[in-house]
C-alpha positions as CSV (number, residue, x, y, z in Angstrom):
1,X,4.0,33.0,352.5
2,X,1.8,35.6,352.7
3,X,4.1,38.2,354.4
4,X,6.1,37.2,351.6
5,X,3.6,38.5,349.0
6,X,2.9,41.6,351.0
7,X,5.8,42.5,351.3
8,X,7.0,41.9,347.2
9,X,3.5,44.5,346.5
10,X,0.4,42.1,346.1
11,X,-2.7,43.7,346.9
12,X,-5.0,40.6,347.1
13,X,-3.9,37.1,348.3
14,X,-6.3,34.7,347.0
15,X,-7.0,31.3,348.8
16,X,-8.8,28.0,348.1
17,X,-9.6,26.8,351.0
18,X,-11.8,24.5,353.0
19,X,-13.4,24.4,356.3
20,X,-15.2,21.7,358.0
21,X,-18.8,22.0,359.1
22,X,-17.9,21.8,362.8
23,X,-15.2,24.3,363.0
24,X,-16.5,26.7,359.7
25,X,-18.8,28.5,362.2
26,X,-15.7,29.8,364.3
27,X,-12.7,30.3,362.4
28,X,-13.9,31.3,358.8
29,X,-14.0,34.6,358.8
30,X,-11.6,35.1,361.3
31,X,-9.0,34.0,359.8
32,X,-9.6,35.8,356.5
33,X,-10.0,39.4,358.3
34,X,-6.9,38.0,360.8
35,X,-4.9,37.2,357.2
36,X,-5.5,40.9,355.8
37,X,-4.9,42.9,358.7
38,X,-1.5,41.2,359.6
39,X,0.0,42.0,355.7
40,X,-2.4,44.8,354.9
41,X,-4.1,43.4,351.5
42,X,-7.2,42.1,350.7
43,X,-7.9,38.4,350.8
44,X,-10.3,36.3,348.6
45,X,-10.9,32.9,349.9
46,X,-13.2,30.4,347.8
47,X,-14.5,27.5,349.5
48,X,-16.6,24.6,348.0
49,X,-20.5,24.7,347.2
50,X,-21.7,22.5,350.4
51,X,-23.6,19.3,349.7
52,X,-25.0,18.4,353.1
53,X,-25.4,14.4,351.3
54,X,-21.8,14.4,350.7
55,X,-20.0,12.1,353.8
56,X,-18.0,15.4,354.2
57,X,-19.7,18.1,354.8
58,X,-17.7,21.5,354.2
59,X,-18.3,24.9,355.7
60,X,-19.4,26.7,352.5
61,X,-18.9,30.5,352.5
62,X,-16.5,32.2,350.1
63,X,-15.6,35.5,351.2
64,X,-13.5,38.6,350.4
65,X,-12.1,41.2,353.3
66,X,-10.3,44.0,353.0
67,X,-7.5,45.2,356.1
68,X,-10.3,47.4,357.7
């Protein structure tokens, strides 16, 4: 889908997203700076505020990258 978006002009793909506590730490940010360099845009991702009471705790960190 995103190739798709690239490819019709978009500059920044923006993305919801949610990443568990455990697995946050490791694939957050890759996968954001993986996302722009393979279609050559920016990407926004917004992720939930973390409540560490909450019975699921979520990774936290919104981030924006550019495709350098």
């Amino acid at each position: 889908m995103s190739r798709i978006y690239a490819e019709k002009g978009c500059e920044l793909l923006v993305f919801p997203a949610e990443f568990s506590i455990a697995t946050g730490s490791k694939h957050w940010e890759l996968l954001q700076r993986v996302r722009a360099v393979d279609n050559q845009v920016y990407v926004a991702s917004a992720s939930p505020a973390r409540n560490s009471k909450g019975d699921y705790i979520v990774w936290g960190h919104s981030c924006v990258v550019d495709p350098w």
